[in-house]
Backbone as XML, in Angstrom:
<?xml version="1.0"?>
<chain id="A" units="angstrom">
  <residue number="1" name="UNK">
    <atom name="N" x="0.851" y="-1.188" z="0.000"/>
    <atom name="CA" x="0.000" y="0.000" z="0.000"/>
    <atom name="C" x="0.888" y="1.240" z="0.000"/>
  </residue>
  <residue number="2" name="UNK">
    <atom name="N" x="0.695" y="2.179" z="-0.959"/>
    <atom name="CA" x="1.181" y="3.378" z="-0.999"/>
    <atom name="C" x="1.401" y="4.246" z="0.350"/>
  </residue>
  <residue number="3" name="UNK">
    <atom name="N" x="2.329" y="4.967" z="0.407"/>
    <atom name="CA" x="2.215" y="6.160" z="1.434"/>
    <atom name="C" x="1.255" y="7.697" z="0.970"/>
  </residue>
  <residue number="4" name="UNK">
    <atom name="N" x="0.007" y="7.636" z="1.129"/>
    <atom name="CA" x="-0.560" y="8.927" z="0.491"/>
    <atom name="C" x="-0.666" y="9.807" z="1.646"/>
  </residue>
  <residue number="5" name="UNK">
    <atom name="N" x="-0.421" y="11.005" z="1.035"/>
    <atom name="CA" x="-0.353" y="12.256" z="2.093"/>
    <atom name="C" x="-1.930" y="12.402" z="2.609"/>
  </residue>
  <residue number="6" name="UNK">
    <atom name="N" x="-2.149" y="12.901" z="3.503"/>
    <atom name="CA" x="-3.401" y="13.364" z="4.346"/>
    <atom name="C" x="-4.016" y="13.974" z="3.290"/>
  </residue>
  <residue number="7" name="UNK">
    <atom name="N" x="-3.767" y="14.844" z="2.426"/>
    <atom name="CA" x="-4.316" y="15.821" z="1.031"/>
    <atom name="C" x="-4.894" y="14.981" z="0.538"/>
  </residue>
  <residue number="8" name="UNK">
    <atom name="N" x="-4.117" y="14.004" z="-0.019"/>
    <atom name="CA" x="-4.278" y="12.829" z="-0.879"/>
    <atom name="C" x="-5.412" y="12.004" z="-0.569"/>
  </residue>
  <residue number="9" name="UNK">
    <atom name="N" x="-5.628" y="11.691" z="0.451"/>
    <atom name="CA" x="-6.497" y="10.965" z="1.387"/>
    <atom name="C" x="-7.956" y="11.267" z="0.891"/>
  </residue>
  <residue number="10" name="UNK">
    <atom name="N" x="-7.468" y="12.974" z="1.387"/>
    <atom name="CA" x="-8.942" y="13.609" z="1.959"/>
    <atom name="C" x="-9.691" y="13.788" z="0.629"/>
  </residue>
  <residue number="11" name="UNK">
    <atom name="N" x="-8.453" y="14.217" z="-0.411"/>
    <atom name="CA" x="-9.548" y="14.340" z="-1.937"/>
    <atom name="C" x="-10.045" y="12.792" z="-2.045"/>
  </residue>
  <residue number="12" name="UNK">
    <atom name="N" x="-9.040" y="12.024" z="-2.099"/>
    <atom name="CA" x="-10.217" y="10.585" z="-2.580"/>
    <atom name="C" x="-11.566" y="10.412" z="-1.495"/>
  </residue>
  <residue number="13" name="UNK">
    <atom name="N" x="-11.467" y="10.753" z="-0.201"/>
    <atom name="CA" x="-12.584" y="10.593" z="0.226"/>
    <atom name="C" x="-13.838" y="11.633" z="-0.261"/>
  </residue>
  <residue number="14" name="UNK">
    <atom name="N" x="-13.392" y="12.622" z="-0.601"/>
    <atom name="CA" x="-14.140" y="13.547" z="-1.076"/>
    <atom name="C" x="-14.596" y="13.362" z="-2.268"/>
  </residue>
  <residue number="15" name="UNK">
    <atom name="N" x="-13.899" y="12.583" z="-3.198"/>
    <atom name="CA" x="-14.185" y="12.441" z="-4.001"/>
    <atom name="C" x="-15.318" y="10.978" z="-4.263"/>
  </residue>
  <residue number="16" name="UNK">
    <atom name="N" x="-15.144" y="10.171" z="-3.111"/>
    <atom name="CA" x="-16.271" y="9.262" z="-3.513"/>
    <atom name="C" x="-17.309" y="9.340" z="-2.590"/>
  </residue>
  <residue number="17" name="UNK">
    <atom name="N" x="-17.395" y="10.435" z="-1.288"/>
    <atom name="CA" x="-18.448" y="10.938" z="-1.200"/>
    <atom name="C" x="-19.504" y="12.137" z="-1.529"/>
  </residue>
  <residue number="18" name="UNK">
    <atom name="N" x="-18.675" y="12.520" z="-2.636"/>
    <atom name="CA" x="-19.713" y="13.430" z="-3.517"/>
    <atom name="C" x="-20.434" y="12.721" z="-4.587"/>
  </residue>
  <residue number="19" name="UNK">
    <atom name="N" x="-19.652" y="11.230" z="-4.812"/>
    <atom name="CA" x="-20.431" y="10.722" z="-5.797"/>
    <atom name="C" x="-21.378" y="9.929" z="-5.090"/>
  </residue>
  <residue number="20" name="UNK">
    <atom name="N" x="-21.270" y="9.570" z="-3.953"/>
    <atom name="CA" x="-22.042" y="8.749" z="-2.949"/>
    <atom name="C" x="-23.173" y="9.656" z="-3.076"/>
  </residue>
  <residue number="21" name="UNK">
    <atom name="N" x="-23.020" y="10.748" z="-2.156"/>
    <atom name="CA" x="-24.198" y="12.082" z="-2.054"/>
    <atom name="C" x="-25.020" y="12.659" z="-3.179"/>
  </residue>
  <residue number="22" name="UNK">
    <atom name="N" x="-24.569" y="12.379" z="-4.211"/>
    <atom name="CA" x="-24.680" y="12.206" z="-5.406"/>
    <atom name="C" x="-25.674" y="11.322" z="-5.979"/>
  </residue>
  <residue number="23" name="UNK">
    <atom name="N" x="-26.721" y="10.177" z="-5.343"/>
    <atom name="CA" x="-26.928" y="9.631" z="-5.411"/>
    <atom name="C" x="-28.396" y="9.099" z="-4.339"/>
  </residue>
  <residue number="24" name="UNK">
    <atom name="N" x="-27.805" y="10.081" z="-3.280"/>
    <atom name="CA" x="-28.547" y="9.890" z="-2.191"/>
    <atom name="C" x="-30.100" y="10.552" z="-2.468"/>
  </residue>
  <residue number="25" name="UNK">
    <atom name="N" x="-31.129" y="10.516" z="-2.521"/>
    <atom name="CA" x="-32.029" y="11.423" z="-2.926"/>
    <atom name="C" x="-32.805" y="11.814" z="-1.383"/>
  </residue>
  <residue number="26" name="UNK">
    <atom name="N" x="-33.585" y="12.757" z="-1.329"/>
    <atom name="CA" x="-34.369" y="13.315" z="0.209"/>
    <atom name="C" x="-33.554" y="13.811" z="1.037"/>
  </residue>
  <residue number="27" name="UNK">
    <atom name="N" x="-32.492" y="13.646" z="0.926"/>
    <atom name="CA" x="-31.669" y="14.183" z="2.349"/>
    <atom name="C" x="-30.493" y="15.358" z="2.123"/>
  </residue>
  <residue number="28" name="UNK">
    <atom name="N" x="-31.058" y="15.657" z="2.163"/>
    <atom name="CA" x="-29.697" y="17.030" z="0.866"/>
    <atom name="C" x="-29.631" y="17.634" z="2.791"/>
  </residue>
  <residue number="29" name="UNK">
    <atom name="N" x="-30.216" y="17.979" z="3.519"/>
    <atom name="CA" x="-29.597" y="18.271" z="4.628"/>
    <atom name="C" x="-28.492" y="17.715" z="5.405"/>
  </residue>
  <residue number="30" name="UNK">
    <atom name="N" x="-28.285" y="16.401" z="5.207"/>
    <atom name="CA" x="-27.435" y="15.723" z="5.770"/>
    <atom name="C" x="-26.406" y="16.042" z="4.898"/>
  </residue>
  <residue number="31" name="UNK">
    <atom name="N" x="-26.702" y="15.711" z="3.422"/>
    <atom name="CA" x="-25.506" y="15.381" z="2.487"/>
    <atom name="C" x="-24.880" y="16.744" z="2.388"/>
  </residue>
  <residue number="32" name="UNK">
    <atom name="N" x="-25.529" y="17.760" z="2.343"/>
    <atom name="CA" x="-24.781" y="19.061" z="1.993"/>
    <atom name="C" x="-23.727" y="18.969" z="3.117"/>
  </residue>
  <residue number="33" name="UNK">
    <atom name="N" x="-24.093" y="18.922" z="4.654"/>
    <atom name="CA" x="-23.533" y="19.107" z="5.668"/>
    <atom name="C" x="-22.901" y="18.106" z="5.673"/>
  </residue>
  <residue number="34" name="UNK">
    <atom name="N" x="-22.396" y="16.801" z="5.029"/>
    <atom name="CA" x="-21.547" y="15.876" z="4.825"/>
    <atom name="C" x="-20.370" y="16.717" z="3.697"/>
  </residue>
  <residue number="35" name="UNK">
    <atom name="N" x="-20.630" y="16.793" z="2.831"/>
    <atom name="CA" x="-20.110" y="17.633" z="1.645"/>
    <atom name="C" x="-18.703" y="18.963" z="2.309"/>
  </residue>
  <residue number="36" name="UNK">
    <atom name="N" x="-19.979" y="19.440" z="3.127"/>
    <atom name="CA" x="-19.285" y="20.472" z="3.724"/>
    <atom name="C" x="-17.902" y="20.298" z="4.167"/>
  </residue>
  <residue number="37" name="UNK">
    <atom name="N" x="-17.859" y="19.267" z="5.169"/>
    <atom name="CA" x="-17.203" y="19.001" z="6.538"/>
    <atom name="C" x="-16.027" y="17.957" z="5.804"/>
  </residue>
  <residue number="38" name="UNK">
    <atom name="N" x="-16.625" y="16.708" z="4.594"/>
    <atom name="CA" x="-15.756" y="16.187" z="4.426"/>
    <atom name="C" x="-14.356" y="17.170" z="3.057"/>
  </residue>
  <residue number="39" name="UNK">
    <atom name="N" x="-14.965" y="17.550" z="2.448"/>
    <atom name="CA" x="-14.170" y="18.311" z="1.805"/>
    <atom name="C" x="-13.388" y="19.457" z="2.489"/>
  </residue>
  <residue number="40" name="UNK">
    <atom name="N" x="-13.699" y="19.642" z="3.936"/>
    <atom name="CA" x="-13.030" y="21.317" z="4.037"/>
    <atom name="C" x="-11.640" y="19.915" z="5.167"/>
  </residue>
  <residue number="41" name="UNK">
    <atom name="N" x="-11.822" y="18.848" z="5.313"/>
    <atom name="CA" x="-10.599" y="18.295" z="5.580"/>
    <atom name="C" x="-9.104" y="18.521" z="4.987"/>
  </residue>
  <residue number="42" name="UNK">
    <atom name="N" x="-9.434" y="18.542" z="3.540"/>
    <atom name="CA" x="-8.475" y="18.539" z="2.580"/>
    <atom name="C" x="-8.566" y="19.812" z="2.045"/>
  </residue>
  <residue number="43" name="UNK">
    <atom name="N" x="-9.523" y="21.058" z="2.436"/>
    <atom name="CA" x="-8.669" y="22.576" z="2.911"/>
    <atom name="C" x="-7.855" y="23.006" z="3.496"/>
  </residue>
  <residue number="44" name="UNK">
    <atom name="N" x="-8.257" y="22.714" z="4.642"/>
    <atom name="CA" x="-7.426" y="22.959" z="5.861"/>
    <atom name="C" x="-6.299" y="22.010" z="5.400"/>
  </residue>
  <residue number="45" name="UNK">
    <atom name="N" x="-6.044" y="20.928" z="5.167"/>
    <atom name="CA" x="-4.441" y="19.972" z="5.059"/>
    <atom name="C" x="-3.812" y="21.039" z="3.910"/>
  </residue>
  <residue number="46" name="UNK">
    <atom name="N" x="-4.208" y="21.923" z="3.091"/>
    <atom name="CA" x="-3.922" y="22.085" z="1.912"/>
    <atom name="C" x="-3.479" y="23.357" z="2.603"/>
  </residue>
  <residue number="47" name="UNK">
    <atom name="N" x="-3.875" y="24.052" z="3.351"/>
    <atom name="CA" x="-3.953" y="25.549" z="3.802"/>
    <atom name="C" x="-3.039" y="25.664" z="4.684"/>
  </residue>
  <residue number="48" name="UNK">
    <atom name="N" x="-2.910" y="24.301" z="5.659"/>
    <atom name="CA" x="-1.481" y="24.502" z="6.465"/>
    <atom name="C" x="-0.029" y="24.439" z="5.995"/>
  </residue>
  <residue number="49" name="UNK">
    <atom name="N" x="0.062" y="23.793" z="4.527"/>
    <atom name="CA" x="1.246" y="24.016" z="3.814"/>
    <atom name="C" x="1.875" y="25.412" z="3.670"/>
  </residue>
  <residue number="50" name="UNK">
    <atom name="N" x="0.749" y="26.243" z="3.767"/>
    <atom name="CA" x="1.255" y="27.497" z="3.692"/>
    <atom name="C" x="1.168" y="28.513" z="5.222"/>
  </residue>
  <residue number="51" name="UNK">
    <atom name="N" x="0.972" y="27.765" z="5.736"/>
    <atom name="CA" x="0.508" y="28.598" z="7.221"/>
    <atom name="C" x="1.841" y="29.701" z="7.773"/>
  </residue>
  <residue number="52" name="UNK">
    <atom name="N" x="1.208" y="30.775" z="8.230"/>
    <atom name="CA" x="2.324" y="31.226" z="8.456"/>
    <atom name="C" x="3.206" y="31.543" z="9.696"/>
  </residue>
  <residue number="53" name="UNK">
    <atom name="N" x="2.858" y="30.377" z="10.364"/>
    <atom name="CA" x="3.238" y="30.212" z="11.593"/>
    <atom name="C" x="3.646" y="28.764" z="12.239"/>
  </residue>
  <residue number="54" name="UNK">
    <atom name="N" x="4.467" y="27.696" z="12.930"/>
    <atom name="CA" x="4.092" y="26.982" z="13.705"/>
    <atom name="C" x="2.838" y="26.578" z="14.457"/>
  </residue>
  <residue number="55" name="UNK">
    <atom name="N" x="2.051" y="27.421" z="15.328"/>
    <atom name="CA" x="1.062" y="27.327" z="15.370"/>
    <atom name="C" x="-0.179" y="27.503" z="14.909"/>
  </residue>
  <residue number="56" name="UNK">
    <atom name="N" x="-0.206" y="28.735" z="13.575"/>
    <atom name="CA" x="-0.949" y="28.597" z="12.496"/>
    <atom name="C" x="-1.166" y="27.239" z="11.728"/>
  </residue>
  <residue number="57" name="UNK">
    <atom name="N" x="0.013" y="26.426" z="11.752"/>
    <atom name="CA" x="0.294" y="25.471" z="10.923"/>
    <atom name="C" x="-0.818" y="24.100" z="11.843"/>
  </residue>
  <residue number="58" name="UNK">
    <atom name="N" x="-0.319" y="24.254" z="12.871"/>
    <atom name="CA" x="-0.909" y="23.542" z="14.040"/>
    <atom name="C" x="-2.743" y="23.630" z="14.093"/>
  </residue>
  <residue number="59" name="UNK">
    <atom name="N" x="-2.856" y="24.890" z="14.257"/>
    <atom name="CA" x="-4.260" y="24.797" z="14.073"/>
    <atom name="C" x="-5.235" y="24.615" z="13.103"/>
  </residue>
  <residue number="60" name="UNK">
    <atom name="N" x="-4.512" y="24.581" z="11.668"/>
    <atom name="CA" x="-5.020" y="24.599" z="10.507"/>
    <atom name="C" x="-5.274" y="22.954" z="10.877"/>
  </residue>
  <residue number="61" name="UNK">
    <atom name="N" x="-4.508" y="22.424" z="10.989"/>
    <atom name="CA" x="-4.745" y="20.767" z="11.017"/>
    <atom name="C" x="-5.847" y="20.057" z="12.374"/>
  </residue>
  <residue number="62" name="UNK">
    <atom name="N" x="-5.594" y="20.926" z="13.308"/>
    <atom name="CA" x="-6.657" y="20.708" z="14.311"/>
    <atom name="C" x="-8.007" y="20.987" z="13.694"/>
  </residue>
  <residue number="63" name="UNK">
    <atom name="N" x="-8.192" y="21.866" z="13.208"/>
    <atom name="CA" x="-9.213" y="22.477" z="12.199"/>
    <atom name="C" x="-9.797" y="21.022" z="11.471"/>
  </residue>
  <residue number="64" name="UNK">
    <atom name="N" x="-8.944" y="20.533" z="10.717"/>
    <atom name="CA" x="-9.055" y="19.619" z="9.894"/>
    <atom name="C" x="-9.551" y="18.287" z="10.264"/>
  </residue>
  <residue number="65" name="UNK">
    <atom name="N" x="-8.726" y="18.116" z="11.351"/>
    <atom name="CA" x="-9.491" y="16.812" z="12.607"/>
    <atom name="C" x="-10.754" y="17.064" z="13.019"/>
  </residue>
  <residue number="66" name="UNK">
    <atom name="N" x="-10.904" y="18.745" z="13.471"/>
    <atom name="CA" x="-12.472" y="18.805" z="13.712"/>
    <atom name="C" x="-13.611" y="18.222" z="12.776"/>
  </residue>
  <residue number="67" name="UNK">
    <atom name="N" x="-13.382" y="18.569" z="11.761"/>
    <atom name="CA" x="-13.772" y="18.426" z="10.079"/>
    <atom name="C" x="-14.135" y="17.001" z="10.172"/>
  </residue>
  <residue number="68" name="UNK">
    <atom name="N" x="-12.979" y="16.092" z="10.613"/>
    <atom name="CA" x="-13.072" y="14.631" z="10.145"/>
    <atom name="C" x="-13.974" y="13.955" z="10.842"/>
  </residue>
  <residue number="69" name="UNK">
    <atom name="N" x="-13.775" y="14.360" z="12.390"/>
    <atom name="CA" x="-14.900" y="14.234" z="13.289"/>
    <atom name="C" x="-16.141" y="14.263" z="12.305"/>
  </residue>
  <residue number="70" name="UNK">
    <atom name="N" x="-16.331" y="15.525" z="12.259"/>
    <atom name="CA" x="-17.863" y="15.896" z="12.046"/>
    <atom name="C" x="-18.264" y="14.952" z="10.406"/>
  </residue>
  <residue number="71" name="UNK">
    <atom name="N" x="-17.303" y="14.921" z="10.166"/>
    <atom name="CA" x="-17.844" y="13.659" z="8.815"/>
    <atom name="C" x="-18.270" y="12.226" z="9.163"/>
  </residue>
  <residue number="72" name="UNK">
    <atom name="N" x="-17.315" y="12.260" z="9.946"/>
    <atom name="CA" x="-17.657" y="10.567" z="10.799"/>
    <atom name="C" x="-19.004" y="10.448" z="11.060"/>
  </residue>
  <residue number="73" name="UNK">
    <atom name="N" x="-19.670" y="11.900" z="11.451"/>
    <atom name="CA" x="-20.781" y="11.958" z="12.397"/>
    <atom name="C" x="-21.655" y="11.775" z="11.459"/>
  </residue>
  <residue number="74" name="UNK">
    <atom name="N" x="-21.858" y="12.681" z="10.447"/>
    <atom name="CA" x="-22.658" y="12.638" z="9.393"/>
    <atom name="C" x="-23.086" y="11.248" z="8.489"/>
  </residue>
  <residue number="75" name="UNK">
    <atom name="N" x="-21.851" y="10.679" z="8.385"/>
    <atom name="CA" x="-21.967" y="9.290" z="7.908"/>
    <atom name="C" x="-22.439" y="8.513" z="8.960"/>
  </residue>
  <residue number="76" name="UNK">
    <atom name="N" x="-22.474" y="8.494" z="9.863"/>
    <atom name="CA" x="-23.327" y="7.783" z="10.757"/>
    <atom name="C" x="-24.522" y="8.140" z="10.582"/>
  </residue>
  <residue number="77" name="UNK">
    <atom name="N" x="-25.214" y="9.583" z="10.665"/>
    <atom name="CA" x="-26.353" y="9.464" z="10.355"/>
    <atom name="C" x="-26.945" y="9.671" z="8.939"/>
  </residue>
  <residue number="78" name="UNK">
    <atom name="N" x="-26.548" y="9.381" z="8.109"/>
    <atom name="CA" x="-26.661" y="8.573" z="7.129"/>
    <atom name="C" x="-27.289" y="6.973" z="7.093"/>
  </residue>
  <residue number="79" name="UNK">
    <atom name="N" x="-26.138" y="6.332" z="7.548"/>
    <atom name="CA" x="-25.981" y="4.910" z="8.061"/>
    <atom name="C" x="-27.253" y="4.582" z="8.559"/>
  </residue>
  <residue number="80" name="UNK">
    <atom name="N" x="-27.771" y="5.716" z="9.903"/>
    <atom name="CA" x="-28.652" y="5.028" z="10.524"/>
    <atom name="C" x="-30.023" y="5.475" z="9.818"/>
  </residue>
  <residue number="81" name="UNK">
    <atom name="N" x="-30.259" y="6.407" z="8.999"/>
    <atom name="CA" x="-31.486" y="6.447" z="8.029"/>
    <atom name="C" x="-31.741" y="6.058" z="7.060"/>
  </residue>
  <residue number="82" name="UNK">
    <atom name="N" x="-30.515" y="4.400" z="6.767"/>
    <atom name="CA" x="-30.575" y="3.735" z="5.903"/>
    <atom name="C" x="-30.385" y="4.520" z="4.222"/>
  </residue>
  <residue number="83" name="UNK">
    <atom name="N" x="-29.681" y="5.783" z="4.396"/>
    <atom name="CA" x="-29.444" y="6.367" z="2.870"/>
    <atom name="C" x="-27.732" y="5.755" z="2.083"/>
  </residue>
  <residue number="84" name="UNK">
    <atom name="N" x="-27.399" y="4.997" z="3.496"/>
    <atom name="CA" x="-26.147" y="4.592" z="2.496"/>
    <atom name="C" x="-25.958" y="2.869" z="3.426"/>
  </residue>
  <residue number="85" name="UNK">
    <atom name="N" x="-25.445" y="2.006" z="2.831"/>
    <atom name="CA" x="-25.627" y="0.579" z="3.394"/>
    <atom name="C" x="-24.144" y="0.653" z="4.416"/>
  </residue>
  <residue number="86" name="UNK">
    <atom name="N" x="-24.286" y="-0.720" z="4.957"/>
    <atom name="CA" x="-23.270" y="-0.807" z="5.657"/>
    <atom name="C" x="-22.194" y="-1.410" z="5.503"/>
  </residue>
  <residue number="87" name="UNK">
    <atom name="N" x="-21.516" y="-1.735" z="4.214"/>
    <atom name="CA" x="-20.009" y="-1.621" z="3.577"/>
    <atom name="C" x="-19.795" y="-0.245" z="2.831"/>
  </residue>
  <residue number="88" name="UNK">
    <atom name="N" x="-20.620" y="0.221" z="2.665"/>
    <atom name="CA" x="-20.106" y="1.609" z="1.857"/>
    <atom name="C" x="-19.488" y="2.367" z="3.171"/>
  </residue>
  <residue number="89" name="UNK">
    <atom name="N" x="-20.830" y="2.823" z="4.569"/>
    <atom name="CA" x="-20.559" y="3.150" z="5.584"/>
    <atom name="C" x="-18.969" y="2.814" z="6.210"/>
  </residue>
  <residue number="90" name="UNK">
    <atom name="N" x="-18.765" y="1.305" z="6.158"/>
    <atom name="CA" x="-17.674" y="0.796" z="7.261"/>
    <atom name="C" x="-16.558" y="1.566" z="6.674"/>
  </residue>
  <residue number="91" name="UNK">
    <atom name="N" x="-16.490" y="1.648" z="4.861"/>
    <atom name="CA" x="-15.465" y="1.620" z="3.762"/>
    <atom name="C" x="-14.876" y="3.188" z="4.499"/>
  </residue>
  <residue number="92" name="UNK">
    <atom name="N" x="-16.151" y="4.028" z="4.318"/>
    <atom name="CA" x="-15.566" y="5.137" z="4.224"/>
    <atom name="C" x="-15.307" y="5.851" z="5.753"/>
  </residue>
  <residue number="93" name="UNK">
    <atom name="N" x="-15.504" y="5.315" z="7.132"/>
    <atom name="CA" x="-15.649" y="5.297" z="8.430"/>
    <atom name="C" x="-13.993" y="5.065" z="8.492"/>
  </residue>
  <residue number="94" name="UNK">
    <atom name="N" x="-13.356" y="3.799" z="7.893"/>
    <atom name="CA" x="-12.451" y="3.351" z="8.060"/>
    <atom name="C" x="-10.877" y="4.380" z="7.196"/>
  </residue>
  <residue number="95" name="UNK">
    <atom name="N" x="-11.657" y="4.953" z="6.182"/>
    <atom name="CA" x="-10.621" y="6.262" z="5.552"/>
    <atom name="C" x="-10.780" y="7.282" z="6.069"/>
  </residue>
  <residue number="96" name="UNK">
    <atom name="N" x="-11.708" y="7.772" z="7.001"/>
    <atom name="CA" x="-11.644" y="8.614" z="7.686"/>
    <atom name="C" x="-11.031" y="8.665" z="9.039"/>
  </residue>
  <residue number="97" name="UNK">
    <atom name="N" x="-10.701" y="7.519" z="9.596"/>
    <atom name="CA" x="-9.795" y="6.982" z="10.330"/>
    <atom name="C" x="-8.692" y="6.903" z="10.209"/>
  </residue>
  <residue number="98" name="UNK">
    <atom name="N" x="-8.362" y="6.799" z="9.065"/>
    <atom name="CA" x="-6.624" y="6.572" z="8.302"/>
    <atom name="C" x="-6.380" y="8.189" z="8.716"/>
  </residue>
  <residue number="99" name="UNK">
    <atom name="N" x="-6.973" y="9.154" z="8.098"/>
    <atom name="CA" x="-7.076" y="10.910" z="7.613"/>
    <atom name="C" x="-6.738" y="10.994" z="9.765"/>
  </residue>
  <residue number="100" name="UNK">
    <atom name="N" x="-7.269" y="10.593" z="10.118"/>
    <atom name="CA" x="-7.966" y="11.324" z="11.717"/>
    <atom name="C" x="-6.400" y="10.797" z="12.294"/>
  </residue>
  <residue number="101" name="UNK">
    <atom name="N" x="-5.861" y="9.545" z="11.848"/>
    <atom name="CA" x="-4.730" y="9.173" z="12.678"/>
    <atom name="C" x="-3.436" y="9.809" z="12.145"/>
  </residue>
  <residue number="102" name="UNK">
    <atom name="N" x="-3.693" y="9.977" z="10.892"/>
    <atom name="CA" x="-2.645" y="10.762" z="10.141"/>
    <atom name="C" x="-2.127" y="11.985" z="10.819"/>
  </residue>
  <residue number="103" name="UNK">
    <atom name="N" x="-3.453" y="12.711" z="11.161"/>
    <atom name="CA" x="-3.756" y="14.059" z="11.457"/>
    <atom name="C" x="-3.206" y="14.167" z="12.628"/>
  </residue>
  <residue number="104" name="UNK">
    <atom name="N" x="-3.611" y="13.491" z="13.535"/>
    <atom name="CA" x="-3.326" y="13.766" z="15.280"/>
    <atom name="C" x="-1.630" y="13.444" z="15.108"/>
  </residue>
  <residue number="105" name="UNK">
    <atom name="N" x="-1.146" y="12.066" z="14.370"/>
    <atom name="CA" x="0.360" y="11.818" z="14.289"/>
    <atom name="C" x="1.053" y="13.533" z="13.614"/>
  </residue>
  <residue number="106" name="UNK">
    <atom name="N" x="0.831" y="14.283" z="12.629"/>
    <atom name="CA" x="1.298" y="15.549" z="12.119"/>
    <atom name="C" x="0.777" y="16.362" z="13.584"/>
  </residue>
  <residue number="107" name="UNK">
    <atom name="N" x="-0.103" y="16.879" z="13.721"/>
    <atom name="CA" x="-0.426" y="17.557" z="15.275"/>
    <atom name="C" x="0.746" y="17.132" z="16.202"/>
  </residue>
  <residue number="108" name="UNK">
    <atom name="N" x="0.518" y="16.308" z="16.770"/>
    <atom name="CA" x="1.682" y="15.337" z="17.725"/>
    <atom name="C" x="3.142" y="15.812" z="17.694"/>
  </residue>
  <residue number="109" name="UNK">
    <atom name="N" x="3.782" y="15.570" z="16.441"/>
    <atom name="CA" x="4.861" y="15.519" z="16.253"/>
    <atom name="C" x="5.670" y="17.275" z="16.279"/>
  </residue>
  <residue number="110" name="UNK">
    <atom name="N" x="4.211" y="17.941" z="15.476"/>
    <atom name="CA" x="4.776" y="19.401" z="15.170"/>
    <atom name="C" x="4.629" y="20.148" z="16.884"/>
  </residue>
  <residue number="111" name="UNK">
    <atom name="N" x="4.289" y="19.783" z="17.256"/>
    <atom name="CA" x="3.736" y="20.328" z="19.022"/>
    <atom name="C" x="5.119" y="19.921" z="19.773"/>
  </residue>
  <residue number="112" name="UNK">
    <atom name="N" x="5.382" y="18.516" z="19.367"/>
    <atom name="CA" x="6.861" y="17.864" z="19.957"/>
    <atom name="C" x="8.148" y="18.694" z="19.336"/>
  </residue>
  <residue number="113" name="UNK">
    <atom name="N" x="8.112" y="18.725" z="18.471"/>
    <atom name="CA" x="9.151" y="19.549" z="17.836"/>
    <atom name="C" x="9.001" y="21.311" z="18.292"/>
  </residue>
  <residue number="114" name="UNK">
    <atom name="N" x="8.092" y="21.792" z="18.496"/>
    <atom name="CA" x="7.823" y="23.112" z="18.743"/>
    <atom name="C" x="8.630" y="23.344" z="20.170"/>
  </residue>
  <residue number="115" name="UNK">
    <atom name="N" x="8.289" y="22.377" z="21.417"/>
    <atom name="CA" x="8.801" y="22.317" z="22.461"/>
    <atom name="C" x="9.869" y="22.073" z="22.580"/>
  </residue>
  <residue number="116" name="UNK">
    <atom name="N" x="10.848" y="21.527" z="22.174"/>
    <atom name="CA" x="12.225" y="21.105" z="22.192"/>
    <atom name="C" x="12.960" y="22.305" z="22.415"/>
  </residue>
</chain>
């Protein structure tokens, strides 16, 4: 398995839950607010490349974890109003997990290094 950057990640997830949402019909409240949250992951990863600070850099990515959270959430309720099944659910629960551990490991490390 490849090493893909958190960016990398977040567009493919974004990218197959817009086609997911895409698909979903009645619930454009959920999905927009899915849409929202999962795409601004891979803003914020994209936005801290340029941050202009250590801790700018830091919070852009905390930012981004918030984000992933709140996608998790959304796909759950999804899940539980039966608009998406439960391998699509686990599939994309489980890349948002990859993104969330990625995230806290970059957080982690830049916080460790800041203190030294």
């Amino acid at each position: 398995m490849e090493n893909k950057t958190i960016k990398e990640l977040a567009i493919e997830l974004t990218v197959e839950t817009t086609a997911i949402c895409d698909s979903i019909k009645g619930r454009t409240v959920f999905t927009n607010q899915l849409l929202r949250s999962c795409s601004s992951i891979g803003a914020n990863t994209h936005e801290a490349k340029y941050a202009q600070s250590t801790p700018d850099f830091i919070s852009k990515l905390e930012i981004a974890l918030k984000e992933c959270y709140e996608t998790e959430y959304w796909l759950e309720v999804l899940f539980k109003v039966n608009s998406i099944d439960e391998t699509t659910y686990k599939h994309l629960i489980n890349e948002c997990g990859t993104i969330r551990r990625k995230l806290i490991a970059s957080i982690t490390t830049t916080k460790k290094k800041r203190n030294v």
